[in-house]
C-alpha positions as CSV (number, residue, x, y, z in Angstrom):
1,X,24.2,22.0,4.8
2,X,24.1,23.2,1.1
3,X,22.6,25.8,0.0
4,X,19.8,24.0,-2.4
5,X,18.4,22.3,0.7
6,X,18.4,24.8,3.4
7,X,14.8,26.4,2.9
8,X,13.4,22.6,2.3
9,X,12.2,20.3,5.0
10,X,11.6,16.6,4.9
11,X,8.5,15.5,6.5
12,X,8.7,10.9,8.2
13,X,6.5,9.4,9.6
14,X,5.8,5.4,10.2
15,X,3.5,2.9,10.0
16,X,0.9,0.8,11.5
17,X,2.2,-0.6,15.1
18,X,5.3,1.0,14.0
19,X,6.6,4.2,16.3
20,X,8.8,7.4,15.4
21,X,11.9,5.4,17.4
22,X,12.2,3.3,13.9
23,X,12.4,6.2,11.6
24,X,15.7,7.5,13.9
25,X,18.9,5.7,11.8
26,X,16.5,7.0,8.3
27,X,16.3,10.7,9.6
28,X,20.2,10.6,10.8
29,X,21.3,9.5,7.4
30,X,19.2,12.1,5.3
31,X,20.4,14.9,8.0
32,X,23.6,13.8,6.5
33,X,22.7,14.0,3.5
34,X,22.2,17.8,4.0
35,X,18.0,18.1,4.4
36,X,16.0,19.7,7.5
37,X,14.4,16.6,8.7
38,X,11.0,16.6,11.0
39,X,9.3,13.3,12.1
40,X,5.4,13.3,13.0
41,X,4.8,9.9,15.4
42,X,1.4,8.8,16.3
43,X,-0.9,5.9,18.2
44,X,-1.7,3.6,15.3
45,X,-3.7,0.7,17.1
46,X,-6.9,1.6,17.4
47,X,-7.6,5.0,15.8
48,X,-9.3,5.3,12.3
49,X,-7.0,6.0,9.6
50,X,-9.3,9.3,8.9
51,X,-8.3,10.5,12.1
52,X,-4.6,10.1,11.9
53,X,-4.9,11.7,8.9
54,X,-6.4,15.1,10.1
55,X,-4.5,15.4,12.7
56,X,-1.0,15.1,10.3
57,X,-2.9,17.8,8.0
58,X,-2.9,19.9,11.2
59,X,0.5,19.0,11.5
60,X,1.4,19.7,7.9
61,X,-0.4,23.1,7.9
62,X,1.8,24.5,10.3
63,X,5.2,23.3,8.3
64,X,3.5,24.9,5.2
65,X,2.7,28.2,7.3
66,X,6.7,28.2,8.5
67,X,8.5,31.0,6.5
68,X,11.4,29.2,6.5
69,X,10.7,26.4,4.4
70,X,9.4,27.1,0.5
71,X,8.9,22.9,-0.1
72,X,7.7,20.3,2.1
73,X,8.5,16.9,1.0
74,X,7.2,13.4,2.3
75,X,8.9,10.3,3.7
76,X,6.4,7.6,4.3
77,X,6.3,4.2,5.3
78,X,3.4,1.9,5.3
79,X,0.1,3.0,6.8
80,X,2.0,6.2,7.0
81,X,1.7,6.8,3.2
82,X,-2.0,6.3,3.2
83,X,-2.3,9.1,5.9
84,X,0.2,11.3,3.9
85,X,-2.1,11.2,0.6
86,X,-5.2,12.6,2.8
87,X,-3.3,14.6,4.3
88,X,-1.9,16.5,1.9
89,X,-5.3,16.2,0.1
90,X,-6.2,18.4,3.2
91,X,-4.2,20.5,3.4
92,X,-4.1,21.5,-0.5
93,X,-0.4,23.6,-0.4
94,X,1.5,24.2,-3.0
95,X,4.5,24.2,-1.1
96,X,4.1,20.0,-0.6
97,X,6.6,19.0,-3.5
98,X,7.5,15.6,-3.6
99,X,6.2,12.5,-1.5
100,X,8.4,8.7,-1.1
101,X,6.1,6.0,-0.6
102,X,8.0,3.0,1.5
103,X,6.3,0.1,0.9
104,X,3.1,1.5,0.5
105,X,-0.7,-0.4,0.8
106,X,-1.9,2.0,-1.9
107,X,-4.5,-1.0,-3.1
108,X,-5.2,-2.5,0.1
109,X,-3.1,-5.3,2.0
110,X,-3.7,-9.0,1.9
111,X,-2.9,-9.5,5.8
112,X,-5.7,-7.0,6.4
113,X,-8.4,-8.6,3.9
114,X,-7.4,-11.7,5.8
115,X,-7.7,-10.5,9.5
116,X,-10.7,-7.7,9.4
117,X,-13.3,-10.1,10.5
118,X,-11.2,-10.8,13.3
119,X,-9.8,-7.8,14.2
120,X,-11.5,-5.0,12.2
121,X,-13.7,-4.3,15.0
122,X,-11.2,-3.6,17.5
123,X,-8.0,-1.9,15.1
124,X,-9.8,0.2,13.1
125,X,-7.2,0.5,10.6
126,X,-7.3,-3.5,9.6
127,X,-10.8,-3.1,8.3
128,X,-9.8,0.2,6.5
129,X,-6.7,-1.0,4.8
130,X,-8.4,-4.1,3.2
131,X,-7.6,-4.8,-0.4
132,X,-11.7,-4.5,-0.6
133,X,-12.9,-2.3,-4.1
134,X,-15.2,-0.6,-0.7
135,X,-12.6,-0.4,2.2
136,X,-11.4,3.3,3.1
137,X,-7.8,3.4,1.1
138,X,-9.4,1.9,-2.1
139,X,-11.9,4.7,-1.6
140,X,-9.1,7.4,-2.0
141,X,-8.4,9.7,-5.1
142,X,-4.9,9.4,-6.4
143,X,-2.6,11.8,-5.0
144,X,-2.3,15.1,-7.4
145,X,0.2,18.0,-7.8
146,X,3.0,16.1,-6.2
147,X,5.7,14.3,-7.5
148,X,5.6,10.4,-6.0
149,X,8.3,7.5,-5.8
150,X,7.3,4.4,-4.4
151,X,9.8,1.7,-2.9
152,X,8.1,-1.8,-2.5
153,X,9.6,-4.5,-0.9
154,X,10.4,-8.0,-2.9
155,X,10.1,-10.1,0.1
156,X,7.0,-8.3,1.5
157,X,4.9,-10.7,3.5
158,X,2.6,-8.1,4.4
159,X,1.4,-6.2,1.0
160,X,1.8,-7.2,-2.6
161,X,3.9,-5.9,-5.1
162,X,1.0,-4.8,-7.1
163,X,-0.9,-3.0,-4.6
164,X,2.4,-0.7,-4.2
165,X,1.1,1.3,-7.1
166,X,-1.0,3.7,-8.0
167,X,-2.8,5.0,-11.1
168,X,-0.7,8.0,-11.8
169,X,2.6,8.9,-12.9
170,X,5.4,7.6,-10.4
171,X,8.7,6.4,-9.8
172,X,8.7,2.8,-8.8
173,X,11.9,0.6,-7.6
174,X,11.7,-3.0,-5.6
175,X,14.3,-3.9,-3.2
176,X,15.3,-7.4,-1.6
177,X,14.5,-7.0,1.6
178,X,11.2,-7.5,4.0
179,X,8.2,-4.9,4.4
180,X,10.2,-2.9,7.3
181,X,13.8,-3.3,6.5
182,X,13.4,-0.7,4.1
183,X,13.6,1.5,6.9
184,X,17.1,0.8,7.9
185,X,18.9,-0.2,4.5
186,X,21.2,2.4,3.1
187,X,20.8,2.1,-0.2
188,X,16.7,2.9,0.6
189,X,18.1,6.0,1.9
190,X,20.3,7.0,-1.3
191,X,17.1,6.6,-3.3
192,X,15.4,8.7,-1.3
193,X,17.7,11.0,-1.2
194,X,17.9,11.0,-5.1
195,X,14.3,11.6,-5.5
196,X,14.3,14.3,-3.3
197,X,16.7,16.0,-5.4
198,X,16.4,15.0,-9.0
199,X,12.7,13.3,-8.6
200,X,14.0,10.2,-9.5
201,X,15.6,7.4,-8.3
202,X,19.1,6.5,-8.7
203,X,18.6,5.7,-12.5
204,X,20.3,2.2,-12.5
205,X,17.9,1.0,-9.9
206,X,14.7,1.9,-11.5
207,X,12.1,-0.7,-12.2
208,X,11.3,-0.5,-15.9
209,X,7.4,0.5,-15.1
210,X,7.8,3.9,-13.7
211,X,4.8,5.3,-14.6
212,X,1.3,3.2,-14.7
């Protein structure tokens, strides 16, 4: 491992219905890549997004309080990001550095809009991830005091392109591939990589919009 990246850990954790099993071939190519990788896994069905996100703020507390480590850096994906930015909006340490956003609902998805009347009720997270000006994640301040890259999915039949973004600074890229094969492409894992070095993304790849 170098040098530059031995007092830095790299923070995953998944999505909605998703489990810490998916994040395995991501974390094994960063490790590679030289960084001190931790995954935080969790029971997404049923539990309110508020809830998952406390108990990753406990979770991230402790990584801050580790002397071994002087940054913390995110890996997100999904649902995951939205309990990353209240986590870290928690938890308030300066030692959180930079945070990747994988195919974040940062505005809200259109599936859940669509399914919270039927399903709200019983998955709590549907009826908080709505792309509603009211629901839960559309309530949220944008994250501060961290540097963010966000990489949306062009064939993402799940959230919209748009609703990757937020209203601060950040890098944004697109890839071709679906809402959860971001997970396992290699090139996903270069640009992360990148922005956890440099705080960008590999430069020919960037979308032209990189800060909204």
């Amino acid at each position: 491992m170098g040098d530059d990246n031995r007092r830095e850990l790299v923070v995953l954790t998944h999505g909605f219905m998703g489990h810490r099993l998916m994040l395995h071939l991501l974390a094994r190519r960063l490790r590679r890549a030289g960084w001190n990788i931790d995954i935080w896994g969790y029971e997404s069905f049923v539990t309110s997004v508020r809830t998952h996100a406390h108990r990753f703020s406990d979770f991230l507390a402790e990584r801050c309080n580790d002397e071994r480590y002087d940054r913390i850096h995110l890996v997100t994906h999904s649902m995951g990001c939205i309990i990353g930015r209240m986590a870290i909006d928690q938890v308030q340490s300066r030692k959180i550095s930079r945070f990747v956003m994988l195919t974040p609902p940062n505005r809200g998805s259109f599936v859940a809009t669509r399914t919270a009347k039927l399903f709200g009720r019983l998955f709590r997270p549907v009826a908080e991830l709505t792309t509603e000006h009211d629901s839960l994640v559309n309530s949220l301040a944008d994250p501060a005091h961290v540097e963010i890259g966000v990489i949306a999915a062009e064939q993402d039949a799940l959230v919209s392109l748009e609703s990757t973004r937020l209203g601060v600074p950040h890098e944004h890229i697109t890839l071709p591939c679906l809402h959860s094969a971001v997970l396992f492409r290699r090139d996903a894992a270069n640009h992360i990589h990148s922005f956890l070095k440099t705080g960008r993304f590999q430069h020919a790849y960037r979308d032209a919009k990189t800060a909204t």
